[in-house]
C-alpha positions as CSV (number, residue, x, y, z in Angstrom):
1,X,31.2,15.6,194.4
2,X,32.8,17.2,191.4
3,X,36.4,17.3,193.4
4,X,35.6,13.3,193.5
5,X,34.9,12.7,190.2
6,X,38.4,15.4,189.3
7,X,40.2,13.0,191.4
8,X,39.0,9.5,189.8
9,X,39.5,10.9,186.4
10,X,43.4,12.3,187.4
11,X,43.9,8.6,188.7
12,X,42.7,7.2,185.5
13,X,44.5,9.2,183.7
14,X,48.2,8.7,185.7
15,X,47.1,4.7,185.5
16,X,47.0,4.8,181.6
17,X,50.0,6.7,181.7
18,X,51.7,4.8,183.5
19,X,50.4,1.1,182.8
20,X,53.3,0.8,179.9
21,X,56.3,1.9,182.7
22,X,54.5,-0.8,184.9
23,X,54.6,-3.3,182.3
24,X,58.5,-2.2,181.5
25,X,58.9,-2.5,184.7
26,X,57.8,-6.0,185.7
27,X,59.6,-7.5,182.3
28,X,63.1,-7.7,184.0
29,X,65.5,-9.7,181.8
30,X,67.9,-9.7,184.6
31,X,71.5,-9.2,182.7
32,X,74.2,-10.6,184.9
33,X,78.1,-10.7,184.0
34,X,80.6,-13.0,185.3
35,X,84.3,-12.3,185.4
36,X,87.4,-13.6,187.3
37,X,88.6,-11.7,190.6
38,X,92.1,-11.0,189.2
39,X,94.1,-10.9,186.0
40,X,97.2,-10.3,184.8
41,X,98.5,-8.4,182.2
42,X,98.8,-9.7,178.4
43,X,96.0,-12.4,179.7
44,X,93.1,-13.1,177.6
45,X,90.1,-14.5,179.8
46,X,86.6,-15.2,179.3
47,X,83.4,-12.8,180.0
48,X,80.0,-14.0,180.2
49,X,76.7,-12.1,180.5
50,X,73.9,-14.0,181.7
51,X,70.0,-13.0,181.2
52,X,66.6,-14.9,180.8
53,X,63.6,-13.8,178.9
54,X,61.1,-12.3,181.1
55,X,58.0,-12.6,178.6
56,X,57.3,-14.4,175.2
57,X,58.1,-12.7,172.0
58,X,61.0,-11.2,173.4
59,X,62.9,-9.9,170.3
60,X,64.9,-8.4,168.9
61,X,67.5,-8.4,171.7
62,X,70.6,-6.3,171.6
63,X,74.1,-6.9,174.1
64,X,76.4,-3.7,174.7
65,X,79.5,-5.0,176.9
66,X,82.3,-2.7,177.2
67,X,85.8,-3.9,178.6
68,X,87.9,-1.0,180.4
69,X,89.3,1.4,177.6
70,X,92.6,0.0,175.9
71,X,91.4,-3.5,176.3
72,X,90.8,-5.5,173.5
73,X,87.5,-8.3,173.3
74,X,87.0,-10.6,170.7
75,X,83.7,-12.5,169.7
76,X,82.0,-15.1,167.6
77,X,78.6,-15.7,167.0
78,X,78.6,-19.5,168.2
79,X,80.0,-18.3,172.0
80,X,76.5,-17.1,172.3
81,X,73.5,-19.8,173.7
82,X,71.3,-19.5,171.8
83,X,73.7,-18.4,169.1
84,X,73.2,-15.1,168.0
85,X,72.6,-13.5,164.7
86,X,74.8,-10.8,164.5
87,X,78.3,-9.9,166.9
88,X,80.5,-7.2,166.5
89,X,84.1,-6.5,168.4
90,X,85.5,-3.0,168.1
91,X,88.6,-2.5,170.1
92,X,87.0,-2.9,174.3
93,X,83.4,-3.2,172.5
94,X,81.7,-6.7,172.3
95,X,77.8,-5.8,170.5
96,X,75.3,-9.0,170.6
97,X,72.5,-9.4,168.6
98,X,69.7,-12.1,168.7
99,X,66.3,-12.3,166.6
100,X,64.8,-15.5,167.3
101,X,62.1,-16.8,164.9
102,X,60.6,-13.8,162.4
103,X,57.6,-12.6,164.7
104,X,57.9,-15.1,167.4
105,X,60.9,-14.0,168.9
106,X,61.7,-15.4,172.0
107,X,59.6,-17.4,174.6
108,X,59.4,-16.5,178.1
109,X,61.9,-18.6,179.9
110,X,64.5,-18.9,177.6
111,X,68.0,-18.8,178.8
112,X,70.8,-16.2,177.2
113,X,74.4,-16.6,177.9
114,X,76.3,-14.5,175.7
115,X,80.3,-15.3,176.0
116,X,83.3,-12.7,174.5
117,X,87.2,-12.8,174.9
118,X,88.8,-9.4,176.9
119,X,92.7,-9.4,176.6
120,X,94.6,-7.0,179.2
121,X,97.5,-5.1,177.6
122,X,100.6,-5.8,178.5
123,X,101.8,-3.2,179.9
124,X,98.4,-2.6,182.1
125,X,99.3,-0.9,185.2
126,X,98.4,-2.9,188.5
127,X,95.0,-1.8,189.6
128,X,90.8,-2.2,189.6
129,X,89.5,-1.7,186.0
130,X,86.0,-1.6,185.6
131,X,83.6,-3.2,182.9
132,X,80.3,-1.6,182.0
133,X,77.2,-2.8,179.8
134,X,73.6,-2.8,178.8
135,X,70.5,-5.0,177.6
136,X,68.4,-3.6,175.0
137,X,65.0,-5.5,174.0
138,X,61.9,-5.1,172.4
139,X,58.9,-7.6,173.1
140,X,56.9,-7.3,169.7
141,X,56.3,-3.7,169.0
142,X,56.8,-2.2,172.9
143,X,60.3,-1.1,173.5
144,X,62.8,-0.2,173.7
145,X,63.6,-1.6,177.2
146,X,66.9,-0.9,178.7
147,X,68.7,-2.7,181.5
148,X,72.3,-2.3,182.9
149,X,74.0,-5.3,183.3
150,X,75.2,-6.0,187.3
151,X,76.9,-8.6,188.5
152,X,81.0,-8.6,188.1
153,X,81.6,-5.2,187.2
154,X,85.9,-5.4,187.8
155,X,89.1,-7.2,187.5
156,X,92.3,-6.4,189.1
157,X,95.4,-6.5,186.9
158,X,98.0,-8.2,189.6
159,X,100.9,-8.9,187.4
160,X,102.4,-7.6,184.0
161,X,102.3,-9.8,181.5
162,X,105.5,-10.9,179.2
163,X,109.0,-10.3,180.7
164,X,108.4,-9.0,184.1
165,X,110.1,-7.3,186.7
166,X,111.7,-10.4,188.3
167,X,113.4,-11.5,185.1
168,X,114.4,-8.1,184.7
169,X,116.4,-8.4,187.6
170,X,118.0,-11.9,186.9
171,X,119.0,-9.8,183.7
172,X,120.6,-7.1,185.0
173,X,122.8,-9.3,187.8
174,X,124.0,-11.5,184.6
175,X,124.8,-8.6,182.6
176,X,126.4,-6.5,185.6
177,X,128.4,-9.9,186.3
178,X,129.3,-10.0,182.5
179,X,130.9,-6.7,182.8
180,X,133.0,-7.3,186.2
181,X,134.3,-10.2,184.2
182,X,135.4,-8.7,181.0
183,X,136.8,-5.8,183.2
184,X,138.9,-8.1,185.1
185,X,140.0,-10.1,182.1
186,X,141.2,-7.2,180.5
187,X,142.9,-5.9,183.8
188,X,144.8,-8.7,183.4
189,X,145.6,-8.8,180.1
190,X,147.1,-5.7,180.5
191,X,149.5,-6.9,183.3
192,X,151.1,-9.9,181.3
């Protein structure tokens, strides 16, 4: 009998315990980034990070995107549905923040879609660079929740951006052509 009522009371126990990681985890905001297959270098192209709210007064919400290092990302707080309150760019860093209404938040249901600019260097080597990122939320005074974003998580730089090696090329054969030119002009010259 007593062994029962140890074993009730250790379930109990572990249940209120672990009620708030059960709540955690059935709020999934679902963070999901789009991004083309292939790039190439000096190109600036679009990124988009997708989520819904999983519960009313889901707020505040924070977006942590991070482009491959040496990349550069640009923002604005209208690129963001709903538009967001605060945005940040810091070299391959794009930060969202939204609020929503001042203890209200969010309701459950609402659709985020949160937009930023990455531009490849030009000189980016041909390759498979990878983009990381995170969801951070609090719904009213529980939090803070953290989900990694899935979805796209890489681009492949296919081409070099600016002059590339083709033009190179057509470069050198005009220049080399150039020289054979002057060279025989002046053989000539010589002769007379």
């Amino acid at each position: 009998m007593r062994l029962s009522i140890l074993f009730t009371a250790i379930l109990v126990l572990l249940a209120i315990v672990l009620m708030p990681l059960g709540i955690a985890l059935a709020q999934q905001a679902n963070p999901s980034r789009a991004l083309p297959d292939t790039v190439q270098g000096g190109e600036t192209f679009d990124v988009t990070v997708t989520f819904i709210s999983p519960v009313d007064n889901f707020s505040p919400v924070g977006l942590t995107d991070l482009a491959p290092d040496g990349w550069n990302v640009k923002l604005d707080k209208t690129w963001s549905t709903p538009n967001a309150e605060f945005v940040n760019a810091t070299d391959n860093k794009a930060e969202i923040m939204w609020y929503g209404e001042p203890g209200v938040g969010f309701d459950n249901g609402t659709s985020f879609s949160a937009l930023y600019k990455a531009t490849v260097p030009d000189n980016a080597e041909l390759g498979i660079y990878a983009f990381s990122g995170s969801l951070e939320y609090y719904v009213g005074s529980e939090g803070p929740y953290l989900e990694n974003t899935t979805g796209g998580s890489q681009v492949e730089v296919v081409g070099g951006g600016g002059i590339g090696v083709g033009v190179w090329w057509i470069v050198g054969i005009a220049v080399g052509i150039a020289v054979i030119v002057a060279a025989v002009l002046l053989v000539r010259r010589r002769r007379v």
